[in-house]
N, C-alpha and C positions, 0 to 999 in steps of 0.2 A: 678420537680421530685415529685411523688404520696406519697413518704417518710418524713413526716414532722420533724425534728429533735426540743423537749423541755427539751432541756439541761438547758436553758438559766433559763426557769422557776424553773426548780428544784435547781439551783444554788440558784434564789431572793429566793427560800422558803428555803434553809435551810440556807442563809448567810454567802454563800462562795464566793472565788474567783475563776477563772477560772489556776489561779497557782496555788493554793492549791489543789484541785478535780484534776488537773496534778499532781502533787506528789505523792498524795493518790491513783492514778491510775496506775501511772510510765508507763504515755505517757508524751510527750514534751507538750508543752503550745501551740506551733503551730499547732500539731498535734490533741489535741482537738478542738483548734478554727475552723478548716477545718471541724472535725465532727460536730461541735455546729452548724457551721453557714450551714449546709447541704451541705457542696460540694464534702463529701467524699460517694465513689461510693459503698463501704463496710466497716463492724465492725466485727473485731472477736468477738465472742461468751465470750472467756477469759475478752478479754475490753467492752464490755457491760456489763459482769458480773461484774466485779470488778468497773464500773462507778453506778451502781445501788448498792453494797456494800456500796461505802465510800457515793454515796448520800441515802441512806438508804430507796429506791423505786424499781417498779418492771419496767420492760424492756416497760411496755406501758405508764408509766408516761413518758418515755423519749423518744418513737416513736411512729408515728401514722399515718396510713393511710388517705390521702385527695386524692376525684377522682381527674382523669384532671383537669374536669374542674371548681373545685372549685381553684385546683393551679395554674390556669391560671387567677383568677380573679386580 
């Protein structure tokens, strides 16, 4: 997918857990792990807002366009 999801990054920079940023979001833990690890196919605007809220960043720290075929390497 051309959607690169850097959840994971902003998590190490601000030294969090991935159950906590679920709390602080009030999505389930599986339900971010899905969006972290890129498998989810969409994000409400609401839950991207409030993921950029408790991690205190804007919507490009945490997504980011790669062509094809850089994502094919």
């Amino acid at each position: 997918m051309p959607i690169a999801v850097d959840i994971d990054v902003m998590l190490a920079k601000r030294k969090m857990s991935v159950g906590e940023l679920a709390d602080r979001v009030g999505i389930t833990p599986a339900n971010l792990a899905v969006l972290k690890n890129g498998r989810a196919k969409a994000v409400r605007f609401a839950t991207l807002a409030a993921l950029c809220d408790a991690l205190e960043c804007q919507p490009g720290d945490l997504l980011r366009w790669e062509a094809e075929d850089a994502a094919a390497d």
